[in-house]
KEKE-3310 file (N, C-alpha, C; in steps of 0.2 Angstrom, whole numbers, plus 5000, padded with zeros to 4 digits):
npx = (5597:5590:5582:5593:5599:5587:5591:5598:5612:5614:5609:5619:5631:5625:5625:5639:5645:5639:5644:5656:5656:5652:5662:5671:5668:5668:5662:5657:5649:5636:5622:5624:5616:5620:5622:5608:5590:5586:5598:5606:5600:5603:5597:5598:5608:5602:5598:5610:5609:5601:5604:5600:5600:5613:5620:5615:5620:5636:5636:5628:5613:5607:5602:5596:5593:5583:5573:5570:5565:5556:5546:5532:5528:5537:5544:5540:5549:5563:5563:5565:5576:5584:5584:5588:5601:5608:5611:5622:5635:5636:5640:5642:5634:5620:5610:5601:5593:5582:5577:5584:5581:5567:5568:5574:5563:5549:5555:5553:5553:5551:5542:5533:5526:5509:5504:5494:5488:5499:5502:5504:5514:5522:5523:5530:5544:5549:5545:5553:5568:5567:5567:5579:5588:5589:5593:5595:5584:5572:5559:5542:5531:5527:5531:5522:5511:5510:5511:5498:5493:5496:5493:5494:5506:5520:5534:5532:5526:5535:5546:5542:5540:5554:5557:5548:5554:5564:5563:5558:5568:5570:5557:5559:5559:5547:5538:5541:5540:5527:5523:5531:5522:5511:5499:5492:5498:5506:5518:5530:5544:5559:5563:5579:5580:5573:5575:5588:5585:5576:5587:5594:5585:5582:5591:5587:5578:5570:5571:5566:5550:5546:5534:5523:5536:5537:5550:5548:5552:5541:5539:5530:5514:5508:5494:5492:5494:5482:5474:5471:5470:5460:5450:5443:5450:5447:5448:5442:5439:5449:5454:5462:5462:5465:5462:5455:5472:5479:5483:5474:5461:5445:5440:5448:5445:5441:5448:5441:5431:5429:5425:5416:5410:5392:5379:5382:5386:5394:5399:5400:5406:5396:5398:5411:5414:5404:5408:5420:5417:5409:5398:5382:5375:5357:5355:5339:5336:5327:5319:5331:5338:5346:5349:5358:5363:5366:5374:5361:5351:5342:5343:5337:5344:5339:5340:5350:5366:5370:5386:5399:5396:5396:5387:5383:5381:5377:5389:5385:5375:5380:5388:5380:5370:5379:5384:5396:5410:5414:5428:5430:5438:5442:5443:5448:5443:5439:5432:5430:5429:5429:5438:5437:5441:5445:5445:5449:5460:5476:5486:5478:5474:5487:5491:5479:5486:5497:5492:5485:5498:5502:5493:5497:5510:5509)
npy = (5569:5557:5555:5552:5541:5532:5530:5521:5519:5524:5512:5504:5507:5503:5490:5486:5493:5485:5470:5472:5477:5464:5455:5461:5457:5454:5437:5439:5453:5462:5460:5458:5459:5450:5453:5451:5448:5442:5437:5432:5421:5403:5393:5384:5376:5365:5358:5351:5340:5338:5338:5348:5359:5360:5360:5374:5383:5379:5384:5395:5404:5395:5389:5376:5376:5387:5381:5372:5380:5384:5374:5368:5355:5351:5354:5365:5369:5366:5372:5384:5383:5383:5393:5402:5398:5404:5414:5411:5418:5431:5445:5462:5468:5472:5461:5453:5444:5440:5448:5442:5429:5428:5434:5422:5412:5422:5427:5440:5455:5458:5470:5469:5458:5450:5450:5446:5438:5427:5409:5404:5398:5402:5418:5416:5410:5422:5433:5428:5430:5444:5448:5445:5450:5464:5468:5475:5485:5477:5472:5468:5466:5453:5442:5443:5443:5429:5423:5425:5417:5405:5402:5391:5385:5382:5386:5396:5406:5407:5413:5423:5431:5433:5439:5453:5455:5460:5472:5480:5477:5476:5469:5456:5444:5443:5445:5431:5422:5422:5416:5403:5397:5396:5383:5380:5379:5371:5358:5361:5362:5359:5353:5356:5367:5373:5377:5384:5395:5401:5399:5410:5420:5422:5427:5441:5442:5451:5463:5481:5482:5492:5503:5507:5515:5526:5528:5526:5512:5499:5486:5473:5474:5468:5471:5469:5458:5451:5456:5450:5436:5439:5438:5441:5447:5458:5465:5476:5473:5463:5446:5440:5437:5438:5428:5422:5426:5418:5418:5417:5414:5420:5412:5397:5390:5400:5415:5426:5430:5441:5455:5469:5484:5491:5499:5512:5504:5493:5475:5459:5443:5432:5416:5413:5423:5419:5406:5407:5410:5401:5401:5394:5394:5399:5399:5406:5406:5410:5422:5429:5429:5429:5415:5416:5405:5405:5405:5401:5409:5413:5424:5433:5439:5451:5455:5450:5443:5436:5432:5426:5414:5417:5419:5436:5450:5464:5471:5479:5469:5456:5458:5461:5450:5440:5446:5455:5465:5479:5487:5499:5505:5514:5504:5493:5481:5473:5463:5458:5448:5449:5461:5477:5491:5505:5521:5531:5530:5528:5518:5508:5511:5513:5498:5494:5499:5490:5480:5482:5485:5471:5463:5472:5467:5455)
npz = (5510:5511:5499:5494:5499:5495:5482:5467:5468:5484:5489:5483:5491:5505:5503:5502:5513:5523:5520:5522:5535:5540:5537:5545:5557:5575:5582:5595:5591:5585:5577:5558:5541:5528:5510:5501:5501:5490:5483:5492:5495:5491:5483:5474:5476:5481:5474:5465:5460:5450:5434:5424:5433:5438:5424:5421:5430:5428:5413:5411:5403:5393:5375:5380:5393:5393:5385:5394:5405:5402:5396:5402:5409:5418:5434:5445:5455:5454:5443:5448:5453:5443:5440:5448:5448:5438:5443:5451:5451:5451:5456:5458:5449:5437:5425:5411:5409:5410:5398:5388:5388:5385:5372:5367:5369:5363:5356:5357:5364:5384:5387:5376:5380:5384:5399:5403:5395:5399:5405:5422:5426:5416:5419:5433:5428:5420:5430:5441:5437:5430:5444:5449:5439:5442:5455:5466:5465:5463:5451:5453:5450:5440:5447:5457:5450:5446:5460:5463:5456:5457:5470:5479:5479:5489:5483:5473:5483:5492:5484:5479:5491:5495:5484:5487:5502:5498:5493:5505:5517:5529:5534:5530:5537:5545:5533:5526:5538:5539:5525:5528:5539:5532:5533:5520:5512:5498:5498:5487:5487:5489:5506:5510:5500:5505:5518:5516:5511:5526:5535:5532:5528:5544:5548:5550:5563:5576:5568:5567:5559:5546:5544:5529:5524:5530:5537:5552:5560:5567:5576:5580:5589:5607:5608:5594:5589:5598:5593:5582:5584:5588:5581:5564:5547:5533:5517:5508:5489:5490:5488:5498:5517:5536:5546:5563:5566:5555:5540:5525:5511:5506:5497:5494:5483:5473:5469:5465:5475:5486:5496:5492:5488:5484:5480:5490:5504:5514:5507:5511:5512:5519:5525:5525:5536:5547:5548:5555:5568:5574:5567:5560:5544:5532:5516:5508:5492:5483:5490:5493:5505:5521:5534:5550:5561:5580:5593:5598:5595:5583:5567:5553:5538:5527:5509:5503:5492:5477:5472:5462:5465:5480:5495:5499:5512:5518:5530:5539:5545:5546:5556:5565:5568:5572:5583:5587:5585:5574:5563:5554:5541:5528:5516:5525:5536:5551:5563:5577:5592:5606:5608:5607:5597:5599:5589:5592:5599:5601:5606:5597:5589:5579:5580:5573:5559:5558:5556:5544:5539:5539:5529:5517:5514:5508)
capx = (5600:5584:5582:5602:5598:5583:5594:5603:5620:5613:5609:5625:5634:5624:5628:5645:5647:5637:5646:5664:5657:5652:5668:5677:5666:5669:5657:5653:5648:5630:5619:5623:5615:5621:5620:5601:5587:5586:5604:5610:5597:5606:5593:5599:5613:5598:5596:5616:5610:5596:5605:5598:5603:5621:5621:5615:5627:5641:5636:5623:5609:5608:5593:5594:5590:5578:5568:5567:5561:5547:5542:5524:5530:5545:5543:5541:5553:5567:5563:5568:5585:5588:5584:5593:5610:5612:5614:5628:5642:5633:5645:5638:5630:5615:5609:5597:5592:5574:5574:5586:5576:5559:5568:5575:5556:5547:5556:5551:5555:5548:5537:5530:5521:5504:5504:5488:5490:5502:5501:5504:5521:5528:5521:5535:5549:5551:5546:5560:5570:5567:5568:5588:5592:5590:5592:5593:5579:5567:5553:5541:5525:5527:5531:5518:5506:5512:5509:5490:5489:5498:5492:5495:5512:5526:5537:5531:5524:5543:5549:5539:5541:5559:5556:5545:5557:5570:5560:5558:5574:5567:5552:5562:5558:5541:5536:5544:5536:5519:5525:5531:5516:5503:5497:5488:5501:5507:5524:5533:5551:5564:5567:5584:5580:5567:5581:5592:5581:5576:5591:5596:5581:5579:5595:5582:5572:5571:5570:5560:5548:5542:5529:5521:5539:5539:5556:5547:5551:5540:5536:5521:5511:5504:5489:5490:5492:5476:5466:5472:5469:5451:5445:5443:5454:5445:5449:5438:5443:5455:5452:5468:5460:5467:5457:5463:5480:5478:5484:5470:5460:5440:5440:5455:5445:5441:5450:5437:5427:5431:5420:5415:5404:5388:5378:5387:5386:5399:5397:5404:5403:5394:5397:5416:5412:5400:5411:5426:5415:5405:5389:5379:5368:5353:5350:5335:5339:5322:5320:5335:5337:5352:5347:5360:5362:5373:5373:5354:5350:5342:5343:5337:5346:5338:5345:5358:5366:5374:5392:5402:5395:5394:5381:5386:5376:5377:5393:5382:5369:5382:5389:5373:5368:5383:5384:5401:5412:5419:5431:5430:5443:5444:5441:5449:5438:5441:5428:5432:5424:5428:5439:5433:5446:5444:5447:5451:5465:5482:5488:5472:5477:5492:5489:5477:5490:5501:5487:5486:5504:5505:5489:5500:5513:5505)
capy = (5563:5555:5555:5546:5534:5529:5527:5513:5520:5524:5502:5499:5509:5501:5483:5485:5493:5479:5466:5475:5472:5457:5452:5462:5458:5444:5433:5442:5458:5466:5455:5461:5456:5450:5458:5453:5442:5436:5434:5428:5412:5399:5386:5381:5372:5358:5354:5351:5335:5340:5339:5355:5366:5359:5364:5381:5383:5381:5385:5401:5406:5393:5388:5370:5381:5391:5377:5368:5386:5385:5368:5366:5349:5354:5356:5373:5372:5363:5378:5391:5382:5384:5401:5402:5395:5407:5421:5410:5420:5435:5449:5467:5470:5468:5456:5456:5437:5439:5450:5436:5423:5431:5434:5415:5408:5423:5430:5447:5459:5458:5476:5466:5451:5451:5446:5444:5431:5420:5408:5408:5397:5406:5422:5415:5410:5428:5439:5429:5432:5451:5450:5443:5453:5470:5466:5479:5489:5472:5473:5464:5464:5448:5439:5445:5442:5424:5420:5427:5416:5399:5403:5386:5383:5385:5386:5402:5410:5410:5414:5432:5433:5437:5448:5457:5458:5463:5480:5482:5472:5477:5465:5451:5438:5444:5442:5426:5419:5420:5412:5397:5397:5395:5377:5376:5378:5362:5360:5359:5364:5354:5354:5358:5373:5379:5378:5389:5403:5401:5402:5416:5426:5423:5434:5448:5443:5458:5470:5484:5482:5497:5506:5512:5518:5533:5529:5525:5506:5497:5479:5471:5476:5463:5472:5469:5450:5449:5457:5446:5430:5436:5441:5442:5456:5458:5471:5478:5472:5459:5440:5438:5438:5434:5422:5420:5425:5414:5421:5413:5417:5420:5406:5395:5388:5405:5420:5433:5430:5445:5460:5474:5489:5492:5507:5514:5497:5486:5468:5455:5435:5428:5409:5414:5424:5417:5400:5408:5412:5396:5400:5391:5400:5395:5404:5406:5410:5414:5426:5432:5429:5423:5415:5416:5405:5409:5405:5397:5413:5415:5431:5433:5446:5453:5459:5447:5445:5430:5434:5421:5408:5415:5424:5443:5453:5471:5473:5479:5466:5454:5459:5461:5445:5438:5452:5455:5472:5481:5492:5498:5511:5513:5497:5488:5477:5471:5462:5454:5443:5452:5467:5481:5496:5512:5524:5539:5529:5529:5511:5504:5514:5508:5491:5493:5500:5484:5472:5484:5483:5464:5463:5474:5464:5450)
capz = (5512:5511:5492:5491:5503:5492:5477:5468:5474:5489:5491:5485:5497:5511:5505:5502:5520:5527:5519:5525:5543:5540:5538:5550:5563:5577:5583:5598:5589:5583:5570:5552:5537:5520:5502:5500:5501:5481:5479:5498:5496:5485:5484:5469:5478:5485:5468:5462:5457:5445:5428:5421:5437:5438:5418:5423:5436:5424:5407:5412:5399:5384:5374:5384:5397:5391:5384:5401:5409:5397:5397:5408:5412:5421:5440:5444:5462:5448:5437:5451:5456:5437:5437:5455:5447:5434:5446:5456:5451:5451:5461:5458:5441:5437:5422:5408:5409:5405:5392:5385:5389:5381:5365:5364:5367:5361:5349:5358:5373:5387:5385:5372:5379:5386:5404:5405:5392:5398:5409:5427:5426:5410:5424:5435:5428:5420:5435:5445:5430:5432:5453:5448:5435:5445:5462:5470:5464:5458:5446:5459:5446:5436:5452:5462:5445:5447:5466:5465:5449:5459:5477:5483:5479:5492:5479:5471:5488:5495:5480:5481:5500:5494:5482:5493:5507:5494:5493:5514:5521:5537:5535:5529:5543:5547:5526:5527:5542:5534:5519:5533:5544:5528:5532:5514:5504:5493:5498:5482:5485:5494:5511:5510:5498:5513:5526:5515:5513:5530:5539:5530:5531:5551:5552:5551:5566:5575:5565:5563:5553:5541:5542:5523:5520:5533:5542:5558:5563:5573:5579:5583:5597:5609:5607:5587:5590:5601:5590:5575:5588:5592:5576:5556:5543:5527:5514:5502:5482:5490:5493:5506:5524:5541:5551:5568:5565:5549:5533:5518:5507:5508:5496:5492:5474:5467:5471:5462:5479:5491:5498:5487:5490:5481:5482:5497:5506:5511:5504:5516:5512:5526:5527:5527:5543:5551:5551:5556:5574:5576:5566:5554:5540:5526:5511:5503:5488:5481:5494:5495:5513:5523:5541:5554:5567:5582:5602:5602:5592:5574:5563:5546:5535:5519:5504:5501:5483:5476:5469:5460:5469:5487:5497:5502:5516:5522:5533:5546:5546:5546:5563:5573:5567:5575:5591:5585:5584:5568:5564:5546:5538:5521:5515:5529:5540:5556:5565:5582:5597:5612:5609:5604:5594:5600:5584:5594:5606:5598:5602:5594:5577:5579:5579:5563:5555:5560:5553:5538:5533:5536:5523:5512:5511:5504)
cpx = (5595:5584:5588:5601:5594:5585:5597:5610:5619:5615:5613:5630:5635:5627:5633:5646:5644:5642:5652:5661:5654:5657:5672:5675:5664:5662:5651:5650:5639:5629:5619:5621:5620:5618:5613:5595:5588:5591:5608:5607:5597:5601:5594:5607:5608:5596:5601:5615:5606:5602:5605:5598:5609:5623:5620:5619:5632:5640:5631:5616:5608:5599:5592:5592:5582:5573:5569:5564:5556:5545:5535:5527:5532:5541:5544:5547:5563:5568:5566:5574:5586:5590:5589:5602:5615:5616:5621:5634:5641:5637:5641:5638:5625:5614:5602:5594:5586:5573:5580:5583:5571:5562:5569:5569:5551:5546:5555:5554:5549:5542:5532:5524:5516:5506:5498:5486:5494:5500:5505:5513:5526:5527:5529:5541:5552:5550:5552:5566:5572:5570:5577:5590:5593:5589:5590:5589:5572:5560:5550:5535:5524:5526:5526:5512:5505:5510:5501:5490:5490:5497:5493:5501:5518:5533:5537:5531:5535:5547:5549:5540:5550:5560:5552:5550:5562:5568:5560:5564:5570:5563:5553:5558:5551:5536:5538:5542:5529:5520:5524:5527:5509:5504:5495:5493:5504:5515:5530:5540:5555:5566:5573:5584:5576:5570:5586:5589:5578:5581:5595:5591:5580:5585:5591:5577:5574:5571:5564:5556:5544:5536:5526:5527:5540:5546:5556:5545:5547:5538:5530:5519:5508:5498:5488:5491:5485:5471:5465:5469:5460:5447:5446:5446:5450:5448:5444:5441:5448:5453:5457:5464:5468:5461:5459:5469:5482:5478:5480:5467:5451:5438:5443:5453:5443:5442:5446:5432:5430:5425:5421:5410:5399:5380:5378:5388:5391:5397:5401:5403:5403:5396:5404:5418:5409:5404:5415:5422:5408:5398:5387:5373:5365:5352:5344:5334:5332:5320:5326:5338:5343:5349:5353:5360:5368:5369:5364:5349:5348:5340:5341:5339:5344:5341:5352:5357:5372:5380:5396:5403:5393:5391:5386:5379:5378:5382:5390:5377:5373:5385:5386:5372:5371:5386:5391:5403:5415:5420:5432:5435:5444:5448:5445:5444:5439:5435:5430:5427:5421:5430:5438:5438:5442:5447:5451:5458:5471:5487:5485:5473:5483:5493:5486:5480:5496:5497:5487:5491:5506:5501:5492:5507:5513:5503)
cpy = (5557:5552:5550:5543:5526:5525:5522:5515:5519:5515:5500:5499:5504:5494:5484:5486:5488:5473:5466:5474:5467:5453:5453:5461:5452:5442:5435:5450:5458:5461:5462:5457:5457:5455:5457:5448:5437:5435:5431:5424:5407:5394:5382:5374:5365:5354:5352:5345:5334:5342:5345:5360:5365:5363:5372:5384:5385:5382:5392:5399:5403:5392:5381:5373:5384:5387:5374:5373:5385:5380:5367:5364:5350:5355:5361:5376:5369:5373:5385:5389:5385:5391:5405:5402:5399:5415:5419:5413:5428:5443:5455:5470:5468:5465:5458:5450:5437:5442:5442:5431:5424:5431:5424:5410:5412:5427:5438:5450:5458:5464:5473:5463:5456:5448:5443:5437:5424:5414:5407:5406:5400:5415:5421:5416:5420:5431:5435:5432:5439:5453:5452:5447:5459:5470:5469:5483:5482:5474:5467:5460:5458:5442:5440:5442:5434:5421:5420:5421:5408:5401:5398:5383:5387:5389:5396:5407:5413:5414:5424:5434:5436:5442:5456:5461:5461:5471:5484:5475:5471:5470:5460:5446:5438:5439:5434:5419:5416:5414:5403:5393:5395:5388:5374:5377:5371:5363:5359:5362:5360:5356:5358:5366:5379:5381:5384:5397:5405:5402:5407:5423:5427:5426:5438:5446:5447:5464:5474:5482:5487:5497:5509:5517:5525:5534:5529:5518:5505:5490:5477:5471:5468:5463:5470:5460:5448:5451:5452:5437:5431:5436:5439:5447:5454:5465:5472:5476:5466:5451:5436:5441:5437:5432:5419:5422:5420:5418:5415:5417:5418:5413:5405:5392:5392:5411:5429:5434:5436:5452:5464:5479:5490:5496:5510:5509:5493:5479:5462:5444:5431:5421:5410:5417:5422:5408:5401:5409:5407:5395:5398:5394:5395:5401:5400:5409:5414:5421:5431:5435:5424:5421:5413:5413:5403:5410:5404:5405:5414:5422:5430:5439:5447:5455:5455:5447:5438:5432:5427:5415:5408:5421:5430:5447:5461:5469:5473:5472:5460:5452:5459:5456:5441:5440:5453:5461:5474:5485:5492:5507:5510:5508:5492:5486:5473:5469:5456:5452:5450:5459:5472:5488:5502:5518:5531:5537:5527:5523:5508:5508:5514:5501:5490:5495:5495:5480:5476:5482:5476:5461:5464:5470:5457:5451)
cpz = (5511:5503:5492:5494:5499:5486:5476:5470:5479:5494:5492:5488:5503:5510:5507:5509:5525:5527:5522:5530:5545:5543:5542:5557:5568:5579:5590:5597:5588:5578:5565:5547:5530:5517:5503:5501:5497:5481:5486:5501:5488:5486:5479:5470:5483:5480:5462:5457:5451:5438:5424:5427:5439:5430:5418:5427:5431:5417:5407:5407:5392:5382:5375:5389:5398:5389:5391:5403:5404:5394:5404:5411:5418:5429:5443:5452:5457:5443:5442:5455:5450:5437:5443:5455:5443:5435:5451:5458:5451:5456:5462:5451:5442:5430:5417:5403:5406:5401:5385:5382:5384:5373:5364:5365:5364:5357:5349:5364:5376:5389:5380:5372:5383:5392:5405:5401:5394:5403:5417:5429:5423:5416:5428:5435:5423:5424:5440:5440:5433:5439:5451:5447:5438:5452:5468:5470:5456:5456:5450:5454:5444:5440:5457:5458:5448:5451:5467:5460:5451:5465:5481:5482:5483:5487:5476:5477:5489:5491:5478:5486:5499:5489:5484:5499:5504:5495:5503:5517:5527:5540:5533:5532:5541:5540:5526:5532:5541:5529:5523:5536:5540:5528:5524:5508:5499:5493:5494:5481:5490:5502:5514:5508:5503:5517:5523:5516:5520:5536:5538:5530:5539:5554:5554:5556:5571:5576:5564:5558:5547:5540:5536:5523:5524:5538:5550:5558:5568:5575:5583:5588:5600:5609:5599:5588:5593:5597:5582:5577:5588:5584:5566:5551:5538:5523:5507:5496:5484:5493:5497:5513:5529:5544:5557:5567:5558:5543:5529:5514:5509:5505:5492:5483:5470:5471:5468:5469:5486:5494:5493:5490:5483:5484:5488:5502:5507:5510:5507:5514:5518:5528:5527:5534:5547:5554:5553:5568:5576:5573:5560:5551:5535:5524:5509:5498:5483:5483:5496:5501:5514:5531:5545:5560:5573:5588:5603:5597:5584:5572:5555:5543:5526:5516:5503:5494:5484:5471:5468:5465:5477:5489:5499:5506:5515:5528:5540:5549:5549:5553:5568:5572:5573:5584:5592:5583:5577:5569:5556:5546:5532:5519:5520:5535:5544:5560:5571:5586:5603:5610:5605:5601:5593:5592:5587:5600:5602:5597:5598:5587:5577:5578:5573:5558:5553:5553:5546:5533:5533:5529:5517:5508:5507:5496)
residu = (UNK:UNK:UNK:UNK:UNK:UNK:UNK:UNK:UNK:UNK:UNK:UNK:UNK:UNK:UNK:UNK:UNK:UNK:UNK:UNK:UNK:UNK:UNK:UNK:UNK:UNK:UNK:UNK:UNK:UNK:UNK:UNK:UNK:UNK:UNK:UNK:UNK:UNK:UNK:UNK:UNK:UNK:UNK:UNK:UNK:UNK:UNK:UNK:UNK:UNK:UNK:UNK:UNK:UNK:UNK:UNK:UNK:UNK:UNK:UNK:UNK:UNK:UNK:UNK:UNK:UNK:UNK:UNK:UNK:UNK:UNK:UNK:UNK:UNK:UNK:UNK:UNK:UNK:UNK:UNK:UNK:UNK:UNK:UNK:UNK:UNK:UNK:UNK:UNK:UNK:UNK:UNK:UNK:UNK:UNK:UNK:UNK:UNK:UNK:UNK:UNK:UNK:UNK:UNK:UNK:UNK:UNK:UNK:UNK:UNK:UNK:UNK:UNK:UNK:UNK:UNK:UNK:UNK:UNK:UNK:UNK:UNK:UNK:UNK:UNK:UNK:UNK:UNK:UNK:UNK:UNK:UNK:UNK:UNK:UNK:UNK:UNK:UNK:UNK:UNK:UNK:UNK:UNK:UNK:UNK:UNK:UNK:UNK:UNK:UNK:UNK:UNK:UNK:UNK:UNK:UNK:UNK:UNK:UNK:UNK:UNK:UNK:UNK:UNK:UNK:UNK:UNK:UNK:UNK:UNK:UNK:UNK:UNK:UNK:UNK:UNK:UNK:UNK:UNK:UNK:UNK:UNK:UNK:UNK:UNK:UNK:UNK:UNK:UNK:UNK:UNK:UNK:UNK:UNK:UNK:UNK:UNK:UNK:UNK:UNK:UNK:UNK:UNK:UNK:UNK:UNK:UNK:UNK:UNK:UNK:UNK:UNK:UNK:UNK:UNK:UNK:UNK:UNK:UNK:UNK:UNK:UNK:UNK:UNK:UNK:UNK:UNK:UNK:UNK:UNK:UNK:UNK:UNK:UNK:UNK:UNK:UNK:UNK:UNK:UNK:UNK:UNK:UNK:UNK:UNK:UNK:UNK:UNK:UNK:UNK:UNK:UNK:UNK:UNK:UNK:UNK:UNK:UNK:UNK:UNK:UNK:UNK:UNK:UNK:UNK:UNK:UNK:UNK:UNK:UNK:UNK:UNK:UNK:UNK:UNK:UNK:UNK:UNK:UNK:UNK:UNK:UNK:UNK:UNK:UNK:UNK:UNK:UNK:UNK:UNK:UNK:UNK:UNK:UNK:UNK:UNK:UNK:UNK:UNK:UNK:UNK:UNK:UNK:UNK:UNK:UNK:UNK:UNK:UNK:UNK:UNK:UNK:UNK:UNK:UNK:UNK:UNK:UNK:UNK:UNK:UNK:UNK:UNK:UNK:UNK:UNK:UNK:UNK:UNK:UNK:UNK:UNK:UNK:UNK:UNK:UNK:UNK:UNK:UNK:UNK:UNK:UNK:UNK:UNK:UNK:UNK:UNK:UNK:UNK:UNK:UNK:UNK:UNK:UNK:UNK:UNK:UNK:UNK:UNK:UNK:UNK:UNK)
# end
């Protein structure tokens, strides 16, 4: 049962019998969701007056089209109505728009291009492209490539927050809400089109939300709030934190800045912690010395290393300096004020499994 459920029949089963109680279902009944994220937020209807997505609308996939998607110029929340309008009529097929596309600008299939080559725009407008084309089992890559590559555009971010939640319906809202709540992003998509997606994803508030895919729903503990309130999440290889309860980055103008390990050693960037908990530090960079200072208290920690512009200490040295607790699990890194995470107590590894998979879904 497991296996068919997984499947694309299995999905299109479940729409369809969701859809049927949709319809037959009154007002005072059970919340049910729509077909999907990607294709039951029409944002492309805030943008009817946009020239080039009324033409997409009723004429689909031309090469006016196609050169507007692949114009720089272009306005990249413009460029995701377009590509929003061409799925309008969209019933249950799926579509095979980006490999269209890719031929009419690149003369190739998509297996073809470099991604690493392109850039982060031409990144977008085919991985939404792709999300569309297979809806129900979306190719996330392209579009995830994209988000990492334009981190401050709303525009994009949401745009992956639906292809994301398309994969864990469950998680809808929750994915969704981040998206909402990230103060630094540049809000490049029209208000209206914000409200569409949004009043349509906050059917899903909630819902379970899936854990790593084991069929055991759970919602967020008050304990996993508090510990996200008092403290730091880092992840080893990865420059997406939380900070406070603060979804960022370790630093928002270059994204190669994150924790590493080096020979056995975890590698921490101090001046992103230490500000996060009130403390002020001085390198000397001669010496290779960070000085810590924190509640009328100085500390000097040796052995720092200078990494694409910012200091890294020792994990541990990092946290005594501060008088500060961690909790490390293959590469996750949790460093709080006051509470302290028991490894051996079961709501407390619970909760890091919570703050894990909201990491993850980013």
């Amino acid at each position: 049962m497991n296996t068919f459920m997984s499947s694309r029949l299995g999905k299109l089963i479940i729409a369809a019998a969701i859809m049927c109680a949709a319809f037959f279902t009154g007002s005072g009944s059970a919340l049910v969701h729509a077909d999907s994220p990607v294709t039951s937020t029409a944002i492309y209807k805030a943008y009817l007056d946009v020239k080039i997505v009324a033409e997409a609308e009723k004429t689909g996939l031309t090469r006016t089209v196609a050169d507007y998607l692949a114009l720089p110029a272009n306005p990249l929340d413009v460029k995701a109505a377009v590509i929003n309008a061409l799925y309008s009529d969209l019933a249950w097929s799926d579509r095979e728009h980006a490999e269209e596309y890719v031929q009419l600008v690149y003369g190739k299939s998509t297996a073809s291009l470099d991604i690493s080559a392109l850039s982060a725009q031409e990144m977008f407008v085919i991985g939404y492209l792709k999300v569309l084309d297979h809806y129900m089992e979306p190719d996330i890559t392209w579009i995830t490539a994209a988000q990492k590559a334009l981190p401050d555009s709303q525009t994009v971010a949401l745009i992956q927050a639906l292809a994301a939640a398309q994969q864990n319906m469950d998680c809808s809202w929750v994915i969704t809400e981040q998206v909402l709540n990230n103060m630094k992003l540049t809000k490049d998509m029209r208000p209206e089109a914000v409200d569409i997606i949004t009043d349509y994803m906050a059917l899903y508030k909630g819902s379970p939300c899936q854990s790593d895919g084991d069929g055991e729903g759970t919602t967020r503990s008050a304990l996993t709030d508090a510990i996200l309130e008092d403290g730091v999440v880092l992840t080893v290889g990865d420059s997406v934190v939380l900070a406070r309860n603060r979804l960022t980055r370790v630093d928002e103008k270059n994204y190669k800045v994150e924790p590493y390990i080096r020979n056995g050693r975890t590698m921490v960037p101090l001046k992103f912690i230490s500000a996060n908990f009130g403390a002020n530090i001085a390198v000397d960079l001669k010496k290779l010395e960070a000085t810590v200072l924190y509640m009328n208290q100085k500390t000097v920690i040796p052995n720092a290393e200078i990494l694409n512009g910012r200091t890294f200490v020792p994990l541990r040295a990092a946290v005594e300096a501060l008088n500060k607790q961690v909790y490390y699990d293959k590469g996750l890194i949790i460093i709080t004020d006051k509470i302290i995470i028991n490894p051996k107590d079961k709501l407390n590894t619970e909760a890091v499994e919570q703050i894990r998979n909201v990491l993850k879904l980013q």
